[in-house]
DRENPA-885036 format. One record per atom (N, C-alpha, C, CB): residue number from 0; x, y, z. Coordinates in pm, whole numbers, plus 32768, in hexadecimal, padded with zeros to 4 digits. Glycine has a CB too. Layout:
# residues N
[atom NUM,[X,Y,Z]]
...
//
This chain:
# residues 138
[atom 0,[3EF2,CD52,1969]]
[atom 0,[3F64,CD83,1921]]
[atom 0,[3F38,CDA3,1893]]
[atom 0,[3FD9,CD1D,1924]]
[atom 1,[3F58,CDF2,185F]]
[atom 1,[3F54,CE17,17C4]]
[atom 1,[3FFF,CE39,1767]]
[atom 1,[3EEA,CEB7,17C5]]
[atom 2,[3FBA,CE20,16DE]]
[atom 2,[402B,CE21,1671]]
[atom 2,[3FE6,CE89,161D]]
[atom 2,[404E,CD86,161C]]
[atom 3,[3FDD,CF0B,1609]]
[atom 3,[3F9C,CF60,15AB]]
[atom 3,[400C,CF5F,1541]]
[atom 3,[3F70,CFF6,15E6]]
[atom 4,[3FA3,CF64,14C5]]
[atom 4,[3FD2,CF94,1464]]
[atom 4,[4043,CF4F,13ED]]
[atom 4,[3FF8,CFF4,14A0]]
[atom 5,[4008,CE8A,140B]]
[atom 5,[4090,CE63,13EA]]
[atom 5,[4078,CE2C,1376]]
[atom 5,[40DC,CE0B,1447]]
[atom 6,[40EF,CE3B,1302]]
[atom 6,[40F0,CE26,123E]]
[atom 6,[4109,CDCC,1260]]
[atom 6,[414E,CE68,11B9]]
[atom 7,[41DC,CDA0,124B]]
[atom 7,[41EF,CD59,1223]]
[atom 7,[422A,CD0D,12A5]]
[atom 7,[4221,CD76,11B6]]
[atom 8,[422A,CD73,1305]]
[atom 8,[423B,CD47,13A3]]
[atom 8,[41E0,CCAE,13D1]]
[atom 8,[41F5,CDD8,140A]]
[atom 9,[41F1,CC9A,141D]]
[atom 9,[41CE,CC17,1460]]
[atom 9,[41A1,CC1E,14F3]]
[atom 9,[4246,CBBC,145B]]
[atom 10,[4124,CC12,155D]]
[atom 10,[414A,CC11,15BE]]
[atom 10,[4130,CB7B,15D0]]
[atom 10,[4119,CC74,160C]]
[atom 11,[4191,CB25,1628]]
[atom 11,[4187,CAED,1684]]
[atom 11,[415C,CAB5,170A]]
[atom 11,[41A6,CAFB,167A]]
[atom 12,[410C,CA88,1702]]
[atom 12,[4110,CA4D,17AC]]
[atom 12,[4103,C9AA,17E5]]
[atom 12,[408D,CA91,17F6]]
[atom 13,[411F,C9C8,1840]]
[atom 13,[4131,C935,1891]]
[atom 13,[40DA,C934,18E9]]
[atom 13,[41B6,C914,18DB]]
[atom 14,[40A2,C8DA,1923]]
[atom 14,[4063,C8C3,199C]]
[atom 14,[406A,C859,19A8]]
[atom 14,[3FF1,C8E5,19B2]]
[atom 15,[405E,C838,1A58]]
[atom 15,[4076,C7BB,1AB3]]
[atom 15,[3FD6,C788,1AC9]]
[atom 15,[40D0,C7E7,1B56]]
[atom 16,[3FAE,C747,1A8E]]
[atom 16,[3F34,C73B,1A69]]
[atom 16,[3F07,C6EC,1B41]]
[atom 16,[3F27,C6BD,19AA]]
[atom 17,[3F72,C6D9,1B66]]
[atom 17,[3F60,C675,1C05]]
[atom 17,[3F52,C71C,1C6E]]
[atom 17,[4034,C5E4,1C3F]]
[atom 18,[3FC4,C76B,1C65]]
[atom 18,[3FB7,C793,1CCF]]
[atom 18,[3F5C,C840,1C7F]]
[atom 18,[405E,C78A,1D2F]]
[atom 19,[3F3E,C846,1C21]]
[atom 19,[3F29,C8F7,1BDD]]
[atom 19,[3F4A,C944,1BC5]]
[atom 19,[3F07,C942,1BEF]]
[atom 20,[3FCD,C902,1BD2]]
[atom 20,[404E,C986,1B98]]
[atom 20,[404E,C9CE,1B0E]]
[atom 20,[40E8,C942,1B8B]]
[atom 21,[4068,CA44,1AF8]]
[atom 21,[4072,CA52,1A42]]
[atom 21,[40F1,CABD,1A4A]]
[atom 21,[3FC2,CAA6,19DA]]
[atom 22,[4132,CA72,19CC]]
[atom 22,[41A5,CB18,19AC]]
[atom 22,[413E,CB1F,1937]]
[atom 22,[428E,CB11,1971]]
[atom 23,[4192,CB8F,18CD]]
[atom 23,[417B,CBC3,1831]]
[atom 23,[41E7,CC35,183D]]
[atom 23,[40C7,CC03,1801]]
[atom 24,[423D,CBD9,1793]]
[atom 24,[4292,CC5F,1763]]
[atom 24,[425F,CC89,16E9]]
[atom 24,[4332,CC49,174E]]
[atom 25,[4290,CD15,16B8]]
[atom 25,[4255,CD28,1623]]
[atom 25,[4303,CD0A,15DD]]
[atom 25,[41F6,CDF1,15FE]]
[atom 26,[42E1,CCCF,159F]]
[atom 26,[4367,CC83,1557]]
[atom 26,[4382,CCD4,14EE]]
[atom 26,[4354,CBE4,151C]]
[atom 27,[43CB,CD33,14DB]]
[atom 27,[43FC,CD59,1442]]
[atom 27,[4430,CD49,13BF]]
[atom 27,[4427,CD80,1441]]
[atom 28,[447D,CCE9,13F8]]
[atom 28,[4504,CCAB,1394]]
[atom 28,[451C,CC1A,13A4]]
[atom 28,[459F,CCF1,13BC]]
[atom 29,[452C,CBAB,136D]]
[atom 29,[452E,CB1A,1393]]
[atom 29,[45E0,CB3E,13DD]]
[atom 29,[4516,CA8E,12E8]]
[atom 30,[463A,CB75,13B8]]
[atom 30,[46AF,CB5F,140F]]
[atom 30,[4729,CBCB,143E]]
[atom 30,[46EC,CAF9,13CE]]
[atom 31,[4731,CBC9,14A5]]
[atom 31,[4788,CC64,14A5]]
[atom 31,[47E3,CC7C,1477]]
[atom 31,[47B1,CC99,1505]]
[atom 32,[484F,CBFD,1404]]
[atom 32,[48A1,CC17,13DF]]
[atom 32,[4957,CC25,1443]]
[atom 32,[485B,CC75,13AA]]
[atom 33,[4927,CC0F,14AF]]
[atom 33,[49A1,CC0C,1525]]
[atom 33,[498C,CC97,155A]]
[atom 33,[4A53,CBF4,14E8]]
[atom 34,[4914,CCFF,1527]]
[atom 34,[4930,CD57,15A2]]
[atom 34,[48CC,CD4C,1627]]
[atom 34,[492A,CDEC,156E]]
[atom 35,[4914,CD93,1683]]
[atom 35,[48D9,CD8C,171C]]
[atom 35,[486B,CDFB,1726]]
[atom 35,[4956,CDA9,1799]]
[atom 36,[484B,CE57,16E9]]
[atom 36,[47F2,CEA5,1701]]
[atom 36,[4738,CE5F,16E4]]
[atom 36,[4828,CF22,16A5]]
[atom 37,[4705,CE87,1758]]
[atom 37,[464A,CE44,1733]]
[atom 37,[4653,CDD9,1736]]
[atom 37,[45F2,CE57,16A4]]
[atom 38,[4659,CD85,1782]]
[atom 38,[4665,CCF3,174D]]
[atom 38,[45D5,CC98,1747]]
[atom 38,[46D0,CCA4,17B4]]
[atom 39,[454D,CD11,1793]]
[atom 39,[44C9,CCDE,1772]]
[atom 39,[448D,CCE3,16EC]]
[atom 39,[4477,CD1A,17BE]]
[atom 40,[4516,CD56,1681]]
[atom 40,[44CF,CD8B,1603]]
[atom 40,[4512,CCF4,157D]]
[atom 40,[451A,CE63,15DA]]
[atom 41,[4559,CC8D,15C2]]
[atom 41,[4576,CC37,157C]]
[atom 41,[452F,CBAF,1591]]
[atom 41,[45F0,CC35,1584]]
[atom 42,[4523,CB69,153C]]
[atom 42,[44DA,CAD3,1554]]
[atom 42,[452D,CA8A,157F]]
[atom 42,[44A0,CA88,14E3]]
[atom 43,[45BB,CA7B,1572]]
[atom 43,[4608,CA36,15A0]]
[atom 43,[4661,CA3F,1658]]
[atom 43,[464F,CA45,152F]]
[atom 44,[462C,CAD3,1677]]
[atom 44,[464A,CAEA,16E7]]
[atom 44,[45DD,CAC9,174F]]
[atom 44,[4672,CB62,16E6]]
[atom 45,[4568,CB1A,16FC]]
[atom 45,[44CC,CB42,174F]]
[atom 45,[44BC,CABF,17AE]]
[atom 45,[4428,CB51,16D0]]
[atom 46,[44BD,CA25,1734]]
[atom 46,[4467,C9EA,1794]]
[atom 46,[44D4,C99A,17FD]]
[atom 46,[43F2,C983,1743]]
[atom 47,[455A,C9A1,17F3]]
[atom 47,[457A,C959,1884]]
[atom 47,[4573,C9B3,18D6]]
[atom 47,[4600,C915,189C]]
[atom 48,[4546,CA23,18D7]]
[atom 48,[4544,CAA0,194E]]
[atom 48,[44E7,CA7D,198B]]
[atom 48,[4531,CB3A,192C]]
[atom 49,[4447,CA49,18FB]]
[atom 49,[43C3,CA3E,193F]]
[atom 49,[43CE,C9AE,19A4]]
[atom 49,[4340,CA33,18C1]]
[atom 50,[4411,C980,1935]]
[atom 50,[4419,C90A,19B9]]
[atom 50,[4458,C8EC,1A49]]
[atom 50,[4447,C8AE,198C]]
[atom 51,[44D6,C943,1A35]]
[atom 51,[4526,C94C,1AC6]]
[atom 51,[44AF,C98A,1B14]]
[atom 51,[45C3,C9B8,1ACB]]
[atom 52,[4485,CA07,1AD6]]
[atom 52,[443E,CA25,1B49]]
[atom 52,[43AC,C9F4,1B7F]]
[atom 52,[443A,CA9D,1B40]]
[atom 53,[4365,C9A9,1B3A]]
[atom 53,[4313,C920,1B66]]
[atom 53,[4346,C8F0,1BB2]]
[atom 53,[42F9,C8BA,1B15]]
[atom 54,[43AF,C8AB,1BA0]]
[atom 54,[4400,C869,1BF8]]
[atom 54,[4406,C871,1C6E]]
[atom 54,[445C,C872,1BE4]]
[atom 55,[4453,C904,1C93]]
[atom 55,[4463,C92E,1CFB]]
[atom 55,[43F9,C970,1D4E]]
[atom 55,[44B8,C969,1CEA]]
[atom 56,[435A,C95E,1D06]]
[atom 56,[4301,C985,1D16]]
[atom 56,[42C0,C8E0,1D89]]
[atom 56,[42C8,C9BF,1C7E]]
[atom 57,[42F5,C870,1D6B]]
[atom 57,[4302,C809,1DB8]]
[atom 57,[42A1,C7A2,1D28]]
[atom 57,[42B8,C826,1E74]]
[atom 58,[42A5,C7E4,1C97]]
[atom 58,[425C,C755,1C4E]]
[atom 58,[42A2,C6E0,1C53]]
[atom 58,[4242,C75E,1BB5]]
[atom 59,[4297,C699,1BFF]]
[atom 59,[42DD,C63E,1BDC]]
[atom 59,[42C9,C641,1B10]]
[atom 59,[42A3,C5B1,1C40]]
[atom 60,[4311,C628,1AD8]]
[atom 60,[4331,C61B,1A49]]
[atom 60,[42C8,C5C2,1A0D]]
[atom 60,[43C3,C5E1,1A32]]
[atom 61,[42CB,C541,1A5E]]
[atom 61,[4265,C4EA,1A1A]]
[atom 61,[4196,C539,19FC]]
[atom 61,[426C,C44F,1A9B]]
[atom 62,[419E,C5A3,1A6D]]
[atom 62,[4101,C5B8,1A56]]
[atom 62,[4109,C667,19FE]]
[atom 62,[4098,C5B7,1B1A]]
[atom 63,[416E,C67B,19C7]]
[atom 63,[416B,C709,1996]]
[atom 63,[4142,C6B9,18F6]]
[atom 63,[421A,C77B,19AD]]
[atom 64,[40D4,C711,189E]]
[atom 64,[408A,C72C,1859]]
[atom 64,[4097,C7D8,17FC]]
[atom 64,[4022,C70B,18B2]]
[atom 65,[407E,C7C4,178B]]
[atom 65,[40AA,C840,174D]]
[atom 65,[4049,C859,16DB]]
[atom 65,[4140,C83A,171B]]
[atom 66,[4036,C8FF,16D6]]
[atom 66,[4002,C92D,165C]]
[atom 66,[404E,C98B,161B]]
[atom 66,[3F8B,C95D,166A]]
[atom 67,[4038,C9B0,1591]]
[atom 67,[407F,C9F7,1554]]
[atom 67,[400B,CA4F,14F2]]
[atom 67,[40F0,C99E,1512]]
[atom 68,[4010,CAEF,14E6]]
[atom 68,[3FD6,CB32,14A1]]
[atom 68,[4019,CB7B,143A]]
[atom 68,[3F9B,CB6E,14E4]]
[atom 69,[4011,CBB9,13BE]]
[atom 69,[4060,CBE2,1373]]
[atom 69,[4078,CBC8,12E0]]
[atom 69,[40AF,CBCF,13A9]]
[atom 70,[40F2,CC21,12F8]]
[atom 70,[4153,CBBD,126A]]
[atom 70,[412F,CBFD,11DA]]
[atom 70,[4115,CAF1,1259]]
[atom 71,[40D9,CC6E,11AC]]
[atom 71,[4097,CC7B,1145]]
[atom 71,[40F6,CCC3,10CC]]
[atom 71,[401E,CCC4,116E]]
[atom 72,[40DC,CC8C,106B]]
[atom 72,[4120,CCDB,0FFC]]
[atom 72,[40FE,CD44,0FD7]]
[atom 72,[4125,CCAA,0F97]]
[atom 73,[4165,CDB9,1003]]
[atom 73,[4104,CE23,100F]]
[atom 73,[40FE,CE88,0F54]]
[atom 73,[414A,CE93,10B1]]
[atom 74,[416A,CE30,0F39]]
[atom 74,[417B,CE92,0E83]]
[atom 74,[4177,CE15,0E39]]
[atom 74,[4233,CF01,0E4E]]
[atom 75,[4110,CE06,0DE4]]
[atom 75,[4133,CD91,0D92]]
[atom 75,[4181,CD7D,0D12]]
[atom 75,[40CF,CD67,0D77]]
[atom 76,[41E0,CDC4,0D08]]
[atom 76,[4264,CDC4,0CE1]]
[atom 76,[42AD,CD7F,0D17]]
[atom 76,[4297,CE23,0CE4]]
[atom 77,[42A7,CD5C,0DBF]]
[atom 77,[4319,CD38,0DE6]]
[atom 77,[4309,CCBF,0DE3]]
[atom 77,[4346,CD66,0E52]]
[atom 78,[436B,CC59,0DC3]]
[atom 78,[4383,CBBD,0DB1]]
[atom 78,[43FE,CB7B,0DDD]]
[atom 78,[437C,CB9B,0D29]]
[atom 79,[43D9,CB24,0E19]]
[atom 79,[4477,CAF9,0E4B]]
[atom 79,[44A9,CB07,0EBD]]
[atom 79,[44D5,CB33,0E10]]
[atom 80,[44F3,CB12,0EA1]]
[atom 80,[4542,CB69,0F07]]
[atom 80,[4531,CBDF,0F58]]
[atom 80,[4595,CB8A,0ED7]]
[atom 81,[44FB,CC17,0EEF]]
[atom 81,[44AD,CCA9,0F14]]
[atom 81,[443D,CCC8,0F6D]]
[atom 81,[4478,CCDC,0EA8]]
[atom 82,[4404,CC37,0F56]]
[atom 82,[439D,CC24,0F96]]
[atom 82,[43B5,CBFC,1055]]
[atom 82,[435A,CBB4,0F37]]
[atom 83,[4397,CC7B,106E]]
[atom 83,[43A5,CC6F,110F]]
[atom 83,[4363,CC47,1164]]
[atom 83,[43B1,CCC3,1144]]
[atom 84,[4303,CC36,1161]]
[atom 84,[4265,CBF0,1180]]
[atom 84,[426D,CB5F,1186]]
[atom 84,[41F0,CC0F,1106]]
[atom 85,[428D,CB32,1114]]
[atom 85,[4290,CAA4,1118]]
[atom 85,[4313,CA61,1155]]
[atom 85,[427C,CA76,108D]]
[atom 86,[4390,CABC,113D]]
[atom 86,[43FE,CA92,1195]]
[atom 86,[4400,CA9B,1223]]
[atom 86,[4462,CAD0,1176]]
[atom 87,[438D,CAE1,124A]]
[atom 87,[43C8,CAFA,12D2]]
[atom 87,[433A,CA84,1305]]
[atom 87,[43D2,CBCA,1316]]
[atom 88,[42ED,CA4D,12D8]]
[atom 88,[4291,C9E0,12F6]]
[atom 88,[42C3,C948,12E2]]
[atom 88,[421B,C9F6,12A1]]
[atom 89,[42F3,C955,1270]]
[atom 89,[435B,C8D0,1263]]
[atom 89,[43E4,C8DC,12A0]]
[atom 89,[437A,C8AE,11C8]]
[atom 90,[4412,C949,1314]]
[atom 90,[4476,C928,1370]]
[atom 90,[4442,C904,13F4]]
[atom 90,[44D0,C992,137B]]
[atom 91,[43F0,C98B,140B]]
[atom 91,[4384,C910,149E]]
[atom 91,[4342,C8A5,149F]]
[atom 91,[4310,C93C,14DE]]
[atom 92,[431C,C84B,140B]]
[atom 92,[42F8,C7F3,1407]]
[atom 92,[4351,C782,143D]]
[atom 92,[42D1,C7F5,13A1]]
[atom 93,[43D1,C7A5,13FD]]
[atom 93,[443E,C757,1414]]
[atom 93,[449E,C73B,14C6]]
[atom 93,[4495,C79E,13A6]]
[atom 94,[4492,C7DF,14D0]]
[atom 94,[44B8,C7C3,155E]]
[atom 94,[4462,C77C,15E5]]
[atom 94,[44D8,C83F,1584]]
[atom 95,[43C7,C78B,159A]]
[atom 95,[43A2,C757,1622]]
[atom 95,[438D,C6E8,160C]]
[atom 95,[4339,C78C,166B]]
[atom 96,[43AE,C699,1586]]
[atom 96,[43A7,C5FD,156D]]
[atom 96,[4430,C5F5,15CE]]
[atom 96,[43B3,C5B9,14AE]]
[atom 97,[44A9,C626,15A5]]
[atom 97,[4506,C5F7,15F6]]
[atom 97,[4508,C5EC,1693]]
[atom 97,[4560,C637,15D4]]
[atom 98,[4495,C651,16D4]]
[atom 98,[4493,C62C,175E]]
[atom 98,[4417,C5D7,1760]]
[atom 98,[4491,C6A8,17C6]]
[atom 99,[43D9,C5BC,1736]]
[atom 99,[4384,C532,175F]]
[atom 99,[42E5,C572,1788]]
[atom 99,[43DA,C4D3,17FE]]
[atom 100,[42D9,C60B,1751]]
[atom 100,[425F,C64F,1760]]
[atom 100,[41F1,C683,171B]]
[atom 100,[4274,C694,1786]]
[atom 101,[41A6,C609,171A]]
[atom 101,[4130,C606,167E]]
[atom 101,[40E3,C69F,1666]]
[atom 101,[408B,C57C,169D]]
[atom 102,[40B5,C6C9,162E]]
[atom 102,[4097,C731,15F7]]
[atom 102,[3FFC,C6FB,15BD]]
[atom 102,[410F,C762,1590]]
[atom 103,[3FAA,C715,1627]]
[atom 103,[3F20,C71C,1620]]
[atom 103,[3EBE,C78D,15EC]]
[atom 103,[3F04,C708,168D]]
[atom 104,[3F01,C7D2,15E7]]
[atom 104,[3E95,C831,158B]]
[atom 104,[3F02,C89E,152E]]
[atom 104,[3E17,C8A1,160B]]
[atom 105,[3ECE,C89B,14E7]]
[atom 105,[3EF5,C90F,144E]]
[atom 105,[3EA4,C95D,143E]]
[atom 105,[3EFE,C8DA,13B7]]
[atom 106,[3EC3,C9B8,1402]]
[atom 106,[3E9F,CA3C,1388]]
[atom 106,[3F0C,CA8B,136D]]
[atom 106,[3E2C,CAB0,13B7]]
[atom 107,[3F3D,CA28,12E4]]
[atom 107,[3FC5,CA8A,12A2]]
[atom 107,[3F88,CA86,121F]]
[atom 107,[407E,CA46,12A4]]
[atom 108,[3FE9,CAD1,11C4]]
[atom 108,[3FE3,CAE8,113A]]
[atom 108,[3FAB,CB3D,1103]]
[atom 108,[3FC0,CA9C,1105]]
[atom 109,[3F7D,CB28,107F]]
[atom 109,[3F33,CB6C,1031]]
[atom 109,[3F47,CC2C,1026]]
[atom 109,[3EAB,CB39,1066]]
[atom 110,[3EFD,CC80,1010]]
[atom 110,[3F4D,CCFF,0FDA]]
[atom 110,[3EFB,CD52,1023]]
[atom 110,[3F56,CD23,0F30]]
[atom 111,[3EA2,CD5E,10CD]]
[atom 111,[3E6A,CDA8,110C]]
[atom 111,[3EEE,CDC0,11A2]]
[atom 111,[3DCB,CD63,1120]]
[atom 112,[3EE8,CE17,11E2]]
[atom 112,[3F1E,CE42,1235]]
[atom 112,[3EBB,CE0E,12C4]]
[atom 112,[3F36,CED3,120E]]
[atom 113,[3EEA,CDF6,1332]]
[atom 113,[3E95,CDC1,1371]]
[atom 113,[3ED9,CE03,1411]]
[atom 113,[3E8A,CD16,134A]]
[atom 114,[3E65,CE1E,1490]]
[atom 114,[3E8F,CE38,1514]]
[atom 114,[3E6A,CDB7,1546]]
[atom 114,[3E53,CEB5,155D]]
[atom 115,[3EAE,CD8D,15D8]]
[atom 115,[3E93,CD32,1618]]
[atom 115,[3E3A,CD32,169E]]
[atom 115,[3EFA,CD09,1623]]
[atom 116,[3E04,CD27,16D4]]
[atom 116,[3DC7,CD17,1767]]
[atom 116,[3DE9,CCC4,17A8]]
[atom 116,[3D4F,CD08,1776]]
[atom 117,[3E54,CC93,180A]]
[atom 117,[3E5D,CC18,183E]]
[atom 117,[3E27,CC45,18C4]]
[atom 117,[3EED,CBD1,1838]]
[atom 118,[3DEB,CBAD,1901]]
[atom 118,[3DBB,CBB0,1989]]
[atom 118,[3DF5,CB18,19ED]]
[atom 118,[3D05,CBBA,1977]]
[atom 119,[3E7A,CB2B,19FE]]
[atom 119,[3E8B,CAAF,1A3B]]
[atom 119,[3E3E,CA55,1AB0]]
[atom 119,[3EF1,CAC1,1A5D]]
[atom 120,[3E12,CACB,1AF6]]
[atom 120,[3DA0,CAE2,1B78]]
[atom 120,[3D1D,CA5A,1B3B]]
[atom 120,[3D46,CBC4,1B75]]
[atom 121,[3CD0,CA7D,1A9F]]
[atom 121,[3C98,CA2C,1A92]]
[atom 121,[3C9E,C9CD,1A3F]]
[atom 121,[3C54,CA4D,1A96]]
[atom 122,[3D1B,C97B,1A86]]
[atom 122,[3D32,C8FF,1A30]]
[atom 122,[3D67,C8FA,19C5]]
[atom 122,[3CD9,C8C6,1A13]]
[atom 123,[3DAC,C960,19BC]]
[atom 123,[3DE9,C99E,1949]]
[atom 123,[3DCA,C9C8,18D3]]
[atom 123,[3E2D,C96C,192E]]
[atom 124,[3D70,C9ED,18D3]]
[atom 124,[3D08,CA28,185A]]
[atom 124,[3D6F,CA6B,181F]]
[atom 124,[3C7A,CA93,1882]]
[atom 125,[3D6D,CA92,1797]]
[atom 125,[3D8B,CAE6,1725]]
[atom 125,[3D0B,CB4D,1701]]
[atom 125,[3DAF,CA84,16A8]]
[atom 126,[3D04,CB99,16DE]]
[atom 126,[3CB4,CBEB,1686]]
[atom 126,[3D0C,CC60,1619]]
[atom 126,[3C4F,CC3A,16F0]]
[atom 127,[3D09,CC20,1586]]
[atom 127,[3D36,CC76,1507]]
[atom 127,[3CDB,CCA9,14CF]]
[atom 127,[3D77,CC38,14A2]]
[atom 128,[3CE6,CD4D,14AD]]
[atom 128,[3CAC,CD8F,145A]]
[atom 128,[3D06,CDD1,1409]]
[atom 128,[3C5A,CDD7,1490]]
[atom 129,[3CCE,CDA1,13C7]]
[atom 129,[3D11,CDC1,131C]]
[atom 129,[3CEB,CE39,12DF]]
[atom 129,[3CDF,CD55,12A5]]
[atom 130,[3D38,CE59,1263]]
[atom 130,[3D46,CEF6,1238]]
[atom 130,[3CB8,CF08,11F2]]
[atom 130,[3DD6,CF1A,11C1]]
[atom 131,[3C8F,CE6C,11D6]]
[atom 131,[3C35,CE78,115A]]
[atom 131,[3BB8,CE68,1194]]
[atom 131,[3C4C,CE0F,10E1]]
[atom 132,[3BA5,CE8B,1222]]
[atom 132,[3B33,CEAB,1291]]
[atom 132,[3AF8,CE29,12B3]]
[atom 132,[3AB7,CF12,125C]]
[atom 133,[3B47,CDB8,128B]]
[atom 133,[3B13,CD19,12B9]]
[atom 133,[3B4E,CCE7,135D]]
[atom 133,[3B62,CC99,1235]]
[atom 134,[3B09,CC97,13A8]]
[atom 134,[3B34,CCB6,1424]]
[atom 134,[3B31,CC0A,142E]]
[atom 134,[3ACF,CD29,1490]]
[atom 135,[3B9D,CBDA,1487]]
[atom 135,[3B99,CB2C,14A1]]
[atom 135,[3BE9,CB4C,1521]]
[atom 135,[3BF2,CAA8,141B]]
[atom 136,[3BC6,CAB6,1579]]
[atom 136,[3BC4,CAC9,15E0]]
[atom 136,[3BF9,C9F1,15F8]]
[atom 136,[3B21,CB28,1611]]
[atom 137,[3C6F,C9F2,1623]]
[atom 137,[3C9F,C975,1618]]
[atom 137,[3CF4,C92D,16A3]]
[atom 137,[3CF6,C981,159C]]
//
């Protein structure tokens, strides 16, 4: 699965580290605000979707595992609030504390734009390459 091209976006993923399952959403916005449209483009929708559909994929909750790529400030002007990157990393941080799903690997922040490579197939590898031609693999 891949996430091209993401600032202040976020992708997501989960994996069932028991049976090899993986979703990934690219997260846009930490919350949709009450509307119904995209609900993979919100952090607050994305991940009970990722998880129902684990679920119904036959995991179980206790062995799902998560990474998160993203989040970057893409104008450094923006602060605060403004700052979309860091809000939308400190809302998936938060939601998947609330379901009980540790978050084993990172690469958020800082002011490069980054694509994702996910490979749930092997064990759930990550691979980020960044705008600034640096490549990690988590």
């Amino acid at each position: 699965m891949t996430s091209i091209g993401l600032g202040s976006c976020v992708a997501v993923m989960i994996f069932d580290k028991k049976r090899g399952i993986g979703t990934m959403a690219h997260v846009m916005l930490p919350d949709n605000g009450g509307k119904c449209d995209r609900p993979g483009k919100y952090a607050n929708t994305a991940i009970p979707i990722l998880i129902t559909e684990l679920i119904q994929a036959g995991c179980t909750k206790r062995s799902l595992e998560a990474k998160i790529a993203g989040g970057a400030s893409m104008f450094k002007s923006f602060r605060g609030n403004l700052n979309i990157g860091d809000r939308n990393v400190e809302a998936l941080k938060k939601i998947l504390e609330k379901h009980s799903i540790p978050i084993v690997g990172e690469d958020v922040g800082g002011t490069s734009g980054r694509s994702v490579y996910y490979f749930p197939l092997e064990k759930g590898r990550a691979s980020v390459k960044r705008a600034d031609g640096t490549c990690t693999d988590f």
